[in-house]
C-alpha positions in Angstrom: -62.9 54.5 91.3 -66.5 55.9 90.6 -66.1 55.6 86.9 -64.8 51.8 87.2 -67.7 51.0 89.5 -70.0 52.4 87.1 -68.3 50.3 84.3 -68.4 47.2 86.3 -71.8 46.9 87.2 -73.4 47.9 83.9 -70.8 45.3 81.9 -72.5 42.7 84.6 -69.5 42.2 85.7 -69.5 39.4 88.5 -69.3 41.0 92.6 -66.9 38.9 94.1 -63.2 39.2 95.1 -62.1 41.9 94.1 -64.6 43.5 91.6 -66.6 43.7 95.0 -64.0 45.5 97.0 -63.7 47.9 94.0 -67.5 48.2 93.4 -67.7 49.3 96.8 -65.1 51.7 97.6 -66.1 53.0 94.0 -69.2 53.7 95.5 -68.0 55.6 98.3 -65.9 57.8 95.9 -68.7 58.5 93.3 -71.1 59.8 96.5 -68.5 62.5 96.8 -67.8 62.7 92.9 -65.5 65.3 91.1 -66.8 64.6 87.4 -68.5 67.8 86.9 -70.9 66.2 84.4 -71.5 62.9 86.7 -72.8 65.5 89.6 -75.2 66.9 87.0 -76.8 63.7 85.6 -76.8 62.2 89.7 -78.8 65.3 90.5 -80.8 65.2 87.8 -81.4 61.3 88.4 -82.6 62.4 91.6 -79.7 60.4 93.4 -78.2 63.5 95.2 -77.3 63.3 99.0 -78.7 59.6 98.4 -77.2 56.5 100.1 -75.8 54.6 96.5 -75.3 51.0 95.8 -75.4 48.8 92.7 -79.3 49.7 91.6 -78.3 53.4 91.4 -75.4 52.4 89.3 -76.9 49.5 86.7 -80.4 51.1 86.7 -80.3 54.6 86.8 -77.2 56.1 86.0 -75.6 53.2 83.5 -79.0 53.4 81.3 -78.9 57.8 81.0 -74.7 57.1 79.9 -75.5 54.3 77.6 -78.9 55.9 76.2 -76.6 58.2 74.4 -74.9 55.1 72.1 -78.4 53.7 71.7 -80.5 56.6 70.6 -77.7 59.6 69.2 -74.0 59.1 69.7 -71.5 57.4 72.3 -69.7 60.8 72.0 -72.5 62.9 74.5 -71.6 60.7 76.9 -67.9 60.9 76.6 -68.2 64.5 76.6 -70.7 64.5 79.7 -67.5 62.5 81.5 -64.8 64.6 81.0 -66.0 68.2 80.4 -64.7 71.0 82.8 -67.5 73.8 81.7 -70.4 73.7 84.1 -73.2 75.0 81.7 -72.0 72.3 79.2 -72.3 70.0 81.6 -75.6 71.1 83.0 -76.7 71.0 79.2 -75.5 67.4 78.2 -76.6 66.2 81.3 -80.1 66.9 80.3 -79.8 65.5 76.7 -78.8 62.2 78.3 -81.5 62.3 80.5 -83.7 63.3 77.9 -82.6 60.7 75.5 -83.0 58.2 78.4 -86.7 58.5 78.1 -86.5 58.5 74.3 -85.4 55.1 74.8 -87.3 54.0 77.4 -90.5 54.8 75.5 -88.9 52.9 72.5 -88.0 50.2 74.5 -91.5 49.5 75.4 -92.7 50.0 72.1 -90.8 47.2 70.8 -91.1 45.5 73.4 -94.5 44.9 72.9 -94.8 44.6 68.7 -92.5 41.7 69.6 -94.2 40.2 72.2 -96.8 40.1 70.1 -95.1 38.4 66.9 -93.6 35.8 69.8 -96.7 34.6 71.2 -98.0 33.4 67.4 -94.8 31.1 67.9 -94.4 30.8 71.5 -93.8 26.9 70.9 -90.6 26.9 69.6 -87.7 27.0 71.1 -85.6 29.6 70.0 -87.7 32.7 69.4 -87.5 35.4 66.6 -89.0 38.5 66.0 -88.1 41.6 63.6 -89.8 45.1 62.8 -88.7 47.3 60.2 -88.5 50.8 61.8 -87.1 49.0 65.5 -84.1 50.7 66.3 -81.0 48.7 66.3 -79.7 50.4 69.7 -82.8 48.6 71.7 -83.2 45.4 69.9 -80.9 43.9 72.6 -82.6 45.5 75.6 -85.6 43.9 74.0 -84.4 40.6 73.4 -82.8 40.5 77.2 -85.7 41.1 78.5 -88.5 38.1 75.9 -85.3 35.6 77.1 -86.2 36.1 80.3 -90.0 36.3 80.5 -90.2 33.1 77.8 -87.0 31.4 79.1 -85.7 30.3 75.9 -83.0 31.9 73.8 -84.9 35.2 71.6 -83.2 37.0 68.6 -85.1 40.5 67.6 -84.1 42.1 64.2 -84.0 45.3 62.5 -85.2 44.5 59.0 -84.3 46.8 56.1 -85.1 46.2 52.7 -81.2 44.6 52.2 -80.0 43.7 55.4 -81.5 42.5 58.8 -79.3 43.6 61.9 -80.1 41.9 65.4 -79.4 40.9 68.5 -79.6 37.9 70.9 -79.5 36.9 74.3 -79.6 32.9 75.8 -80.4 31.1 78.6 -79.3 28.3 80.7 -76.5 26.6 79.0 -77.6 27.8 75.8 -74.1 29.1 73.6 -75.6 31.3 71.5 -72.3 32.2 69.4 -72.2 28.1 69.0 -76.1 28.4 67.4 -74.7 31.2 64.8 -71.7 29.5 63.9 -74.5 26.9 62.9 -75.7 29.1 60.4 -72.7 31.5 59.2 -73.2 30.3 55.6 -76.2 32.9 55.8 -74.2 35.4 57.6 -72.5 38.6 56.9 -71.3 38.6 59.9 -71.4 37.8 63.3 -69.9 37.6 67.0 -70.4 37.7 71.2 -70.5 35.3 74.0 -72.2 32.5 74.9 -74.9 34.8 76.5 -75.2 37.5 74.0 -74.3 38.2 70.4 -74.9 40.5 67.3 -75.2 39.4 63.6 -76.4 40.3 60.3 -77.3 38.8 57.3 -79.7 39.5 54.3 -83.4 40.1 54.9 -84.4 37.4 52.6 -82.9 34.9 54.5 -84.7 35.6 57.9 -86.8 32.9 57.5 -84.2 30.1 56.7 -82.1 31.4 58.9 -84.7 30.9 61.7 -85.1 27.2 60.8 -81.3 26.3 60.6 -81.5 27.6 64.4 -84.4 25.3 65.9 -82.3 22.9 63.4 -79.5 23.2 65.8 -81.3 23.2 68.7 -82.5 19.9 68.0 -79.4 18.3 67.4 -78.2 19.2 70.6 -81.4 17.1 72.8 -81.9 20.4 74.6 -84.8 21.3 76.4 -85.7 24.5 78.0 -86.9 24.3 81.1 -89.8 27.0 83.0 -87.4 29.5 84.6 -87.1 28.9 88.5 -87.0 31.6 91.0 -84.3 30.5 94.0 -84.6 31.6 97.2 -82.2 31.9 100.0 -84.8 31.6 103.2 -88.3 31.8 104.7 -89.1 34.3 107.4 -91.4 34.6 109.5 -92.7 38.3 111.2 -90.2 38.2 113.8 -87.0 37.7 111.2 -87.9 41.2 109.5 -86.1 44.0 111.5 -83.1 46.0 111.2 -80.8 43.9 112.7 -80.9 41.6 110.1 -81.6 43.8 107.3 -78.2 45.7 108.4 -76.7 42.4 109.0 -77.7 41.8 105.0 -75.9 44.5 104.1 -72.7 43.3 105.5 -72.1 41.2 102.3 -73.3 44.0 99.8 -72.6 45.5 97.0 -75.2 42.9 95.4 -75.1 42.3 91.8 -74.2 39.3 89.6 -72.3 36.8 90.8 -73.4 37.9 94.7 -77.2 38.7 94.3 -79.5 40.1 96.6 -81.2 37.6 99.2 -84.6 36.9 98.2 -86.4 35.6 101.3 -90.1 33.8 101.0 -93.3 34.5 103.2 -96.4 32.4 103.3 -100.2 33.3 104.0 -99.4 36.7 104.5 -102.9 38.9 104.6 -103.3 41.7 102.2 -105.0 44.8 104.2 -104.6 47.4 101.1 -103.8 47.0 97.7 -103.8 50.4 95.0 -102.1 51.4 91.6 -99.4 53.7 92.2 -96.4 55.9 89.6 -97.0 56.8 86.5 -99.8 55.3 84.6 -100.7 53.1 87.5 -97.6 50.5 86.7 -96.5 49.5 90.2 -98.2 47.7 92.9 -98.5 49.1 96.2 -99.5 46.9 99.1 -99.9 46.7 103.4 -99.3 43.0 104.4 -100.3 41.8 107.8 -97.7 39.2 109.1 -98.9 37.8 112.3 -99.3 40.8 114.4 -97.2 42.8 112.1 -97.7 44.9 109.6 -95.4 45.5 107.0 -95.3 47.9 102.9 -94.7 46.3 100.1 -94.4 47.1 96.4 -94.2 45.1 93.2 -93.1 47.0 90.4 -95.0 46.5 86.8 -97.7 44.7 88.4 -100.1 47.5 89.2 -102.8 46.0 87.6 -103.6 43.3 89.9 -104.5 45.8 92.1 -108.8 44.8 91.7 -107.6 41.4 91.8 -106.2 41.7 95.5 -109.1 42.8 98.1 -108.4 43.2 101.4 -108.5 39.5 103.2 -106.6 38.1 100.3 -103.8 36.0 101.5 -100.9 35.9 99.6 -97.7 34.0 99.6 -94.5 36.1 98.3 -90.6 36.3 97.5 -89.4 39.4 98.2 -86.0 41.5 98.5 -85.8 43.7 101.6 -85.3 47.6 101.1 -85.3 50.2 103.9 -88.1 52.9 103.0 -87.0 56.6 104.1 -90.0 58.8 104.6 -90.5 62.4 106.4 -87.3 61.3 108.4 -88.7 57.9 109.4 -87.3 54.7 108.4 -89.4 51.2 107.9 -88.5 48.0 106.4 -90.4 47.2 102.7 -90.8 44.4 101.0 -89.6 44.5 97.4 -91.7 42.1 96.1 -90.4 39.9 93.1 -93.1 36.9 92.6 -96.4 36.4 94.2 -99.6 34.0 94.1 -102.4 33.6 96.2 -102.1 31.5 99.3 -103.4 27.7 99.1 -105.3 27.0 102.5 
């Protein structure tokens, strides 16, 4: 049950029916885990003696298990699952973890060499970038995450001297597999889901093979529209409490398919704002909500933390977390999209 929880929320699996009863008892079971090596890589992961749900499993755990197909060999992993020897599994523990961070920093790199490529050609509408030293094991992290800050389909390539390997992610309605098939006459081969998909072909064709896709695109009238953010509800002060937070958690596990609520505040009055983790990433705040005050963070938006004095007001969508400190519980707000407030 804690391995097919794991397996379910890192496939993105949807949480309803029953992949949400199993998710959760799965949860239950993997708190009081027997995997030797799982123990290992939760304590490591800081996640022991820790209340679990889907975050712990599809972004802290899931990315240390899959790290070791991306960067080394699936094999660490499988061995980290099933071994019986507690110094082995002490040891491969910390290569996952150590990987994880391998890839993390690899991640980023790309991330932003392709970025950069994208934004000479941030017009059209499917997106393509390639590096010749990226490694093919974060090329679809990459691409996931372009997609979803340009909201338009983004391929990102491996280019060798021969062959170009890659990897694609869509959006909307987009069938990416459909956009391929357009072009399998350049292909060595190919293959995924509407959503995602891998291919290669040969280097020289990058370029044509780029243009038969915005070909496509065009044929089909399709126009990509700014990603919207949905929210379920606006609250006010006197909605943000533990009732309702644990009244929330009545319908979790959360995950695809059954996402988090995201609720919506307006005018709320910033009385601090600072950097905070490492390198200053993440955005720390204290909101004033009527005569309430309440935490917030924003993660990867630490530098807007000069651009936010004290007096500012703000308007916000947020996810609500309970924050456990020196044996004291408060609510946070997990903040997902913010802009200052319009009088």
């Amino acid at each position: 049950m804690d391995l097919l929880a794991i397996g379910t929320v890192a496939d993105c699996q949807n949480l309803v029916g029953e992949n949400r009863i199993l998710v959760s008892f799965g949860l239950k079971v993997l708190a009081k885990t027997r995997w030797l090596g799982l123990k290992k890589l939760m304590t490591l992961a800081g996640l022991e003696g820790k209340a679990l749900d889907t975050y712990a499993l599809g972004f802290i755990l899931a990315p240390r298990i899959n790290a070791a197909g991306r960067i080394k060999h699936a094999d660490l992993a499988f061995k980290l699952l099933v071994t019986e020897d507690e110094a082995e599994a002490k040891n491969l523990a910390l290569e996952l973890n150590d990987l994880n961070q391998h890839r993390q920093k690899l991640t980023e790199q790309v991330l932003s060499e392709a970025r950069s490529q994208l934004e000479l050609a941030s017009d059209k509408k499917v997106l393509l970038a390639y590096g010749a030293d990226w490694p093919k094991g974060v090329v679809g992290l990459v691409a996931g995450r372009l997609a979803e800050e340009y909201g338009r389909p983004v391929l990102i390539l491996r280019k060798e001297e021969l062959l170009a390997t890659g990897s694609g992610r869509s959006v909307g309605n987009f069938d990416l597999v459909a956009a391929l098939n357009s072009s399998k006459e350049l292909l060595v081969r190919y293959g995924g889901h509407m959503q995602a998909a891998g291919f290669t072909l040969p280097s020289e064709h990058l370029s044509s093979f780029h243009q038969k896709l915005l070909d496509y695109v065009e044929t089909l009238s399709m126009e990509f529209e700014p990603p919207v953010l949905e929210v379920d509800l606006e609250l006010n002060e006197s909605d943000i409490n533990f009732d309702n937070f644990e009244y929330i958690q009545r319908i979790a596990p959360f995950g695809v398919g059954n996402p988090k609520p995201k609720f919506v505040s307006y005018g709320m009055e910033i009385t601090e704002a600072r950097s905070v983790g490492n390198g200053n990433k993440h955005l720390k705040l204290r909101l004033k909500m009527g005569n309430k005050f309440f935490g917030a963070i924003a993660f990867g938006q630490g530098f807007l933390s000069e651009k936010l004095p004290p007096g500012t007001k703000i308007d916000a969508v947020y996810e609500l977390e309970e924050n456990s400190w020196n044996g004291s519980k408060s609510l946070e707000l997990k903040i997902i999209d913010l802009r200052k407030h319009d009088k």
